[in-house]
Structure formats: structure tokens, C-alpha cells
DRENLOTI-536307 format. One line per 5 residues: number of its first residue (from 1); for each residue x, y, z of C-alpha. Coordinates in steps of 0.02 Angstrom, whole numbers, plus 50000, padded with zeros to 5 digits. Each point is the difference from the previous one (the first is absolute). Last residue first. Example, Ala and Ser with C-alpha at 12.3 -4.5 7.8 and 13.67 -1.06 7.14 Angstrom:
% DRENLOTI-536307
2) 50684:49947:50357 ~ 49931:49828:50033
//
This chain:
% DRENLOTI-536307
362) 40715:49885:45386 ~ 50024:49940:50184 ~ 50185:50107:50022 ~ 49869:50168:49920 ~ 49864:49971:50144
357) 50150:50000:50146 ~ 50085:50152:49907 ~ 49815:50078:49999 ~ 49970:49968:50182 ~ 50169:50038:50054
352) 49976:50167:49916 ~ 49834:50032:50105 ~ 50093:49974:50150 ~ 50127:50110:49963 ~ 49877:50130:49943
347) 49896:49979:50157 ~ 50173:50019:50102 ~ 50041:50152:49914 ~ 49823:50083:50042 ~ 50013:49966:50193
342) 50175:50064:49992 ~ 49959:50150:49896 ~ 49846:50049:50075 ~ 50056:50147:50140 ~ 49860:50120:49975
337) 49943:50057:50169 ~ 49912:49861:50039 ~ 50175:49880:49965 ~ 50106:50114:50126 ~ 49857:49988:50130
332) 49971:49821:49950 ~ 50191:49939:50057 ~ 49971:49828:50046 ~ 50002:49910:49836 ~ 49896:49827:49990
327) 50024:49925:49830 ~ 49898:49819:49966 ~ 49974:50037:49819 ~ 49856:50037:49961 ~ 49952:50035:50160
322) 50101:50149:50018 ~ 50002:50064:50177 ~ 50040:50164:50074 ~ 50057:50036:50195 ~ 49993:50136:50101
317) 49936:49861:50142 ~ 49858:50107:50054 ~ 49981:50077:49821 ~ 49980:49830:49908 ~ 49988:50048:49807
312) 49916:49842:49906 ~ 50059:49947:49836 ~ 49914:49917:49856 ~ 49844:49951:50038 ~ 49934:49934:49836
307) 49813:50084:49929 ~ 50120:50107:49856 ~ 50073:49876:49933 ~ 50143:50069:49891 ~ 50078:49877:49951
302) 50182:50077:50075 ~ 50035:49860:50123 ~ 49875:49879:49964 ~ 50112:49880:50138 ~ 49933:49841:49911
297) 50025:50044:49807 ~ 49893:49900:49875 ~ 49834:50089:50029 ~ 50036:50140:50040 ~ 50110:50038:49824
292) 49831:49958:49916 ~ 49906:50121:50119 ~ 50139:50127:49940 ~ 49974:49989:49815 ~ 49793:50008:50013
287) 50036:50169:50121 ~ 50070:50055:49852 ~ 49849:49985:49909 ~ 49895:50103:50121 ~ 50150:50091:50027
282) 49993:50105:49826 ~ 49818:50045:50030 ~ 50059:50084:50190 ~ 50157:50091:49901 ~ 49900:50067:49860
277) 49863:50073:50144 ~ 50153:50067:50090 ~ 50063:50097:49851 ~ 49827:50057:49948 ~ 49984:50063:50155
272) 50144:50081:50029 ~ 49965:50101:49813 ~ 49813:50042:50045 ~ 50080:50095:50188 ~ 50135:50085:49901
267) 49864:50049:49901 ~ 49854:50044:50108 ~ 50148:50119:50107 ~ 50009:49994:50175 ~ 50086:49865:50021
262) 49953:49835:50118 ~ 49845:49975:49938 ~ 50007:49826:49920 ~ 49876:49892:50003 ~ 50000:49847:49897
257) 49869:49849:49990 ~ 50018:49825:49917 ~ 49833:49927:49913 ~ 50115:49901:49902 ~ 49888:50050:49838
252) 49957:50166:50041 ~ 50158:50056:50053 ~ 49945:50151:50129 ~ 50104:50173:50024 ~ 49959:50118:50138
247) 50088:50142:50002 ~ 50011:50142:50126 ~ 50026:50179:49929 ~ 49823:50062:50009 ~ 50023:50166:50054
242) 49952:50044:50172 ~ 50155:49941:50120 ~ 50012:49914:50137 ~ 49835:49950:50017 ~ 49979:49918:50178
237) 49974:49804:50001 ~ 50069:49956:50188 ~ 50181:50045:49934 ~ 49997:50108:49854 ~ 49904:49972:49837
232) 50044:50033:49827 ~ 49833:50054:49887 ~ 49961:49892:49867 ~ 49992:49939:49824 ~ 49941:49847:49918
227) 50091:49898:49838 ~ 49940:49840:49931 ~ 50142:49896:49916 ~ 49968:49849:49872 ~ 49994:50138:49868
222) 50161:50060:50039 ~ 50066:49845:49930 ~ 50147:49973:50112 ~ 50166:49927:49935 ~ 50107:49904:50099
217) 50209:49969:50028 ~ 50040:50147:49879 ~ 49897:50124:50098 ~ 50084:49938:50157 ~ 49962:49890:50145
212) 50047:50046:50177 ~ 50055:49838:50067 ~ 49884:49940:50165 ~ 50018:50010:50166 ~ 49881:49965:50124
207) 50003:50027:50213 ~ 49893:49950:50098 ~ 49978:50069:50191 ~ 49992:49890:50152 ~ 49980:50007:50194
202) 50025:49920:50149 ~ 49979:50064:50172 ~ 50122:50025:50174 ~ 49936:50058:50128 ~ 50033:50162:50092
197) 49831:50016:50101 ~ 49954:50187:49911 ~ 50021:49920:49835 ~ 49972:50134:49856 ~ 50155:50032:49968
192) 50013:49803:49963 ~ 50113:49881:50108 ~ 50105:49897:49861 ~ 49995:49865:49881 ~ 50011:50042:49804
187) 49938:49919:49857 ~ 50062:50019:49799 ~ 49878:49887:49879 ~ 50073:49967:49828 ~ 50114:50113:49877
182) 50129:50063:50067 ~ 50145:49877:49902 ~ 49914:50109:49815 ~ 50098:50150:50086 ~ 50171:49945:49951
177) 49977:49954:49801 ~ 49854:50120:49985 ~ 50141:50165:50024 ~ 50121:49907:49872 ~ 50039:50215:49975
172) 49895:50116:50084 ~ 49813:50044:50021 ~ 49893:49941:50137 ~ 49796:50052:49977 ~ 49908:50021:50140
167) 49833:49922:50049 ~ 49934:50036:50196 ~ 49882:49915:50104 ~ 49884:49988:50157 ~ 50156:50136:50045
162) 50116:50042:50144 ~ 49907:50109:50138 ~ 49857:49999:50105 ~ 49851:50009:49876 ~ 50127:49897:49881
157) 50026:50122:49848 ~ 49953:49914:49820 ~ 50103:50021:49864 ~ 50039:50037:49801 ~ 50132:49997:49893
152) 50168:50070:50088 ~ 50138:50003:49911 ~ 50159:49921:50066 ~ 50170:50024:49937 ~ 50162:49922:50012
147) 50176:50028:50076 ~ 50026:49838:50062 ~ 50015:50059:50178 ~ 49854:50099:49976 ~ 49890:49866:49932
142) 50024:49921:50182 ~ 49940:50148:50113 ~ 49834:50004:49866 ~ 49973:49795:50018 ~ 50026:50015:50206
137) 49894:50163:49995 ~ 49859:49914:49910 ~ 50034:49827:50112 ~ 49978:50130:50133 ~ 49837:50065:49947
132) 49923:49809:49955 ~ 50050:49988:50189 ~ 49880:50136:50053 ~ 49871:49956:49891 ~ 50006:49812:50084
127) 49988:50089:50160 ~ 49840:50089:49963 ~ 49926:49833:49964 ~ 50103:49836:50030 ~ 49968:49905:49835
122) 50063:50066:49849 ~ 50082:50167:49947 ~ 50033:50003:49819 ~ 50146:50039:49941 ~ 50031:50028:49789
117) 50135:50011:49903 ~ 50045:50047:49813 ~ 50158:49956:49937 ~ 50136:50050:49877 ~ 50074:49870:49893
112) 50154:49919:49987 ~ 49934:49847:50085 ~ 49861:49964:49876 ~ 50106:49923:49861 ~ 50044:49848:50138
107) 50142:49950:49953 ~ 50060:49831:49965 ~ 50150:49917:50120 ~ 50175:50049:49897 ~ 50038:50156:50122
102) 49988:49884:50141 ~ 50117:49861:49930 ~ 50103:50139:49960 ~ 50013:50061:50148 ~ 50065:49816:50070
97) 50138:49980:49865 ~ 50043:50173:50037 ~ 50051:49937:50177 ~ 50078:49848:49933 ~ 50119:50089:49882
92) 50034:50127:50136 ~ 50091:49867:50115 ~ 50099:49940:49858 ~ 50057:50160:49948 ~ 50046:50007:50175
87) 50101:49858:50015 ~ 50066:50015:49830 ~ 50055:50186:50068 ~ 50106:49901:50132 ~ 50058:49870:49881
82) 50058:50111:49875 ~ 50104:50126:50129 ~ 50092:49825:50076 ~ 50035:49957:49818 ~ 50080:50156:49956
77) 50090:50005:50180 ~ 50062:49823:49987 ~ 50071:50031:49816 ~ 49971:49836:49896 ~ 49870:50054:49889
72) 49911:49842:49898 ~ 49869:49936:50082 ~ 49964:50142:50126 ~ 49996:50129:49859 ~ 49891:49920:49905
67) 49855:49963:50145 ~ 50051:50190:50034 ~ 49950:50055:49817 ~ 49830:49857:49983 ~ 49928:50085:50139
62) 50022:50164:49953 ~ 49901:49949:49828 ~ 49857:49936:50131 ~ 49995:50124:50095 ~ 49994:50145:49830
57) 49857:49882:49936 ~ 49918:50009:50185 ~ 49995:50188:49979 ~ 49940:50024:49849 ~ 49864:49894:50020
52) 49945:50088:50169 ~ 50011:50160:49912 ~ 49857:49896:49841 ~ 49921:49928:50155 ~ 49960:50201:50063
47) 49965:50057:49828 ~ 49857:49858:49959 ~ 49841:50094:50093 ~ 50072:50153:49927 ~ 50002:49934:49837
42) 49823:49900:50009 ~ 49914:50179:50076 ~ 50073:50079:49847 ~ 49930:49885:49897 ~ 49817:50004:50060
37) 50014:50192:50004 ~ 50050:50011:49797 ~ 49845:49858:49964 ~ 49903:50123:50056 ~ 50042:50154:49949
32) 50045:49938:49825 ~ 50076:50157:49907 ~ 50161:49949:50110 ~ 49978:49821:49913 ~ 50013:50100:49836
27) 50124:50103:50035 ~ 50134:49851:50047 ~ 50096:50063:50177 ~ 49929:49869:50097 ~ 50011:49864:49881
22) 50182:50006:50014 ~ 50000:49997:50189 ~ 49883:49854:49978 ~ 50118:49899:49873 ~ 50128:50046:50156
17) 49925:49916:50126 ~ 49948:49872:49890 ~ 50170:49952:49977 ~ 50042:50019:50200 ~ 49841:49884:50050
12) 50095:49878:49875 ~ 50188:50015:50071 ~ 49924:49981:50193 ~ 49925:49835:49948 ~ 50122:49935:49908
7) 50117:50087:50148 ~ 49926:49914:50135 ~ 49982:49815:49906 ~ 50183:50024:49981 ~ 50049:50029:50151
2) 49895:49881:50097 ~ 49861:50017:50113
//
């Protein structure tokens, strides 16, 4: 990319930049919930290009200084210091040049959001609740290297460990961004506990993540929402308590269903489920958005298919494989116990090279 073309381009996203910084602090848009959250999701989504145009305008002004200095300054040492730190002005130039590519491609809105996600075990019986467990831990060892927070919604206890299923909330800044790559069908080989011969069996759990939806993104008519009651239950259907604190929430014209028991209060219960139930009507049409991004991208890195095989976890060989992208790591023990950044990096790399490759056809 050229200069110029850069910092046109820079120089506008920088004017409105600032006409959004203005708009930000006007009483009447702050009156305006939600028009006041849409805008402050554009500026922050537009701060780190407006450092990054900062930055390349100071380069390029350096530049210009030593390219000056070596044309018309006749002291050795003057001209030897310009040429070195042209070198590496040089060298930084391109470098930017290459972020900013990156921080040009569209956005998806949805990234900064929180998430909700669910695992599912699938086939493999009592193992595949085993493994839907681990992925849990994996997801909950992960999240705490990131500094986020899960709540729990609702699961179901595997009858020898792990879970049939479990839906947790993720909350944290550009949370959806990283955790939309899980999304698809996770399967591991290795020799079950409950394998007296020592061979080795396949499994599989699903995993689906969606971006939690707010009350500004939808807006329920109550009326289109039956409500029941219930007792929480324990493992193997025990009350665990005797009030009727569990919620079960129904969207009569969807026909999706909510449960939510996880706190012990009705309320706090009601409120998670109207949150997830938002969410789940919100990704029907999202889902629309993402099968159209399936369709024209080949690796469907982040499209959230949720019937793909993604990845398979190879305890024998300690080794993890991405099919999406061809990446075999061998170091599952580190990745299983929460280690995601390299596998996640590399999807977002990939994914990038997608969009630059789709933007260089436009």
C-alpha cells in the first residue's frame, strides 16, 4: 500500500474518530441509551487504528528528516546516524504497514461481546461426559489466564463424571472474538477409565458458542414468554432444595426452552434466563450471517458450524490437531490444562489471511 493511500485512509477514520468523541460527551446522545452504547463500542473499536495512525504519521515525518539530512548534510557521522535510524524507520514502516492492513479488515460487531457456551457430550457414552468435563476445565483453566469470568447456567452431571452438558456464560473484554474458533465438534483418542484391556477409543463432545445478546440488541415481548417453576435437582434428580427457585422459561413462538437453576434465588434464576433466552433468539439470525460467511470461505475458520470436526485431542501421542487448519501441536497436557493461545493465534492468523485474501479480490 502506498503512503498516501494509508494516511487518506488513516486521516478519515481519525476525523470521525474525533466527531464520535464529540458526540460522546453531547447530553442528548448520553440521554440515548442506545444509540450512546452503539457509539461507544464504534470508538473503542476505532482507538487502536486511530494509535496505529499516529504512529505511522510520526514514521513517516521521521522518514522524510533523515532522507533530508542524507541529501544535504555533509558530516560522515550525521549522515552515518540518519542512515542507520532510516534503516529502521524503514523497517517499522513496513511492519505497521502490515497491522494496519489487519486493523483495516471489517469487524465483526459480535467479537467484543461476552459469550455463552455450551458442551455437549456426543458419541462415546460415559466417556464422552468425561471429556465434555475436561473441555469444561480446559475452557475454566483458560478464562483464568485472561482474567475473565464464567457463570454457570445450567448442567447435567455424567453418571461417572464430566457432564451430558453444561452452559456457562464467559464474560470479559472481545471475550466472543477468541472463543467463537471453539465452536464445532472437539474428539479425543485415548484408553477410557473404564477400559480394563487398555485400548484406545474415540470420542466427541460439541461445543457452541454464541454472542451473548443484549437488551439493546433484541427486545422480548413478555407475552411471547411462558414462565414454569421448579424445584433444583441434584445429580440423579434429587431436590436440592424445596423452594421453587428453578426457572423454566419457553418462547412461544421459536418454541426455544430455558432452564436455569443454577442460583438459589427465583430472581437471579428469571434474570439468567431471560439473558440466555435473548441470546439463543438473537443467534437464530446471526447464525443467517455466519452460514453466508460458510459459504464463501473454504477453511470456515470461525463460522461457527457447529456439526464440523474441528480438532481432535490424541492422548497416546500427547498431541492436538486443528483441522481447520492443518496444526498438529504436541504438547496436549499443557493445551488441556488451559494453554489456548497458540492454537487460538494461529486461527486468528488464518482467519485474517482469509479476509486480506477476500478484501485484494474486491
Amino acid at each position: 500500500m502506498a503512503e498516501n493511500i494509508i494516511l487518506e485512509k488513516l486521516e478519515g477514520i481519525q476525523s470521525k474518530f474525533l466527531e464520535i468523541s464529540e458526540q460522546l460527551s453531547n447530553p442528548e446522545v448520553i440521554a440515548d441509551m442506545k444509540r450512546f452504547v452503539a457509539l461507544n463500542k464504534e470508538y473503542k473499536a476505532m482507538e487502536p487504528i486511530v494509535n496505529a495512525y499516529k504512529e505511522y504519521k510520526n514514521i513517516v515525518s521521521n522518514i522524510e528528516s533523515a532522507k533530508h539530512i542524507l541529501s544535504n548534510e555533509k558530516d560522515e557521522e550525521l549522515r552515518e546516524m540518519a542512515k542507520t535510524e532510516l534503516d529502521s524507520l524503514l523497517k517499522r514502516q513496513e511492519e505497521l504497514e502490515e497491522e494496519i492492513k489487519i486493523l483495516l479488515l471489517p469487524k465483526d460487531p459480535e467479537d467484543s461481546k461476552n459469550a455463552i457456551v455450551e458442551i455437549r457430550a456426543g458419541t462415546g457414552g460415559d466417556e464422552a461426559s468425561i471429556f465434555a468435563g475436561d473441555l469444561f476445565r480446559m475452557y475454566t483453566k483458560y478464562c483464568e489466564s485472561k482474567n475473565w469470568k464464567i457463570e454457570i447456567n445450567s448442567f447435567t452431571e455424567g453418571t461417572v463424571g464430566g457432564y451430558k452438558e453444561i452452559i456457562f456464560k464467559i464474560i470479559g473484554d472481545g471475550v466472543y472474538g477468541i472463543m467463537k474458533f471453539e465452536s464445532g465438534v472437539h474428539r479425543v483418542q485415548r484408553v477410557p477409565q473404564t477400559e480394563t484391556q487398555g485400548r484406545v477409543h474415540t470420542s466427541a463432545a460439541t461445543v457452541a458458542v454464541f454472542p451473548e445478546a443484549d437488551e439493546f440488541d433484541i427486545q422480548l415481548n413478555m407475552n411471547d414468554i411462558r414462565k414454569e417453576t421448579f424445584c433444583s435437582s441434584g445429580p440423579g434428580g434429587q431436590s436440592v432444595n424445596t423452594t421453587y427457585s428453578a426457572v423454566r422459561l419457553t418462547h412461544i413462538p421459536t418454541g426455544i426452552v430455558v432452564s436455569i437453576q443454577d442460583e438459589k434465588s427465583q430472581i437471579k434464576n428469571y434474570e439468567k434466563a431471560l439473558n440466555e433466552l435473548r441470546t439463543r433468539i438473537y443467534n437464530l439470525e446471526y447464525q443467517k450471517y455466519l452460514d453466508q460467511i460458510s459459504a464463501k470461505r473454504k477453511t470456515m475458520v470461525s463460522t461457527g458450524d457447529r456439526s464440523a470436526k474441528i480438532r481432535t485431542y490424541n492422548y497416546p501421542q500427547n498431541r492436538v490437531t486443528d483441522h481447520r487448519i492443518n496444526l498438529t501441536l504436541y504438547n496436549l497436557d499443557s493445551i488441556i490444562n488451559g494453554d489456548l493461545d497458540e492454537l487460538i493465534h494461529a486461527l486468528q492468523v488464518a482467519e485474517n489471511a482469509e479476509k486480506l485474501k477476500e478484501s485484494e479480490q474486491l
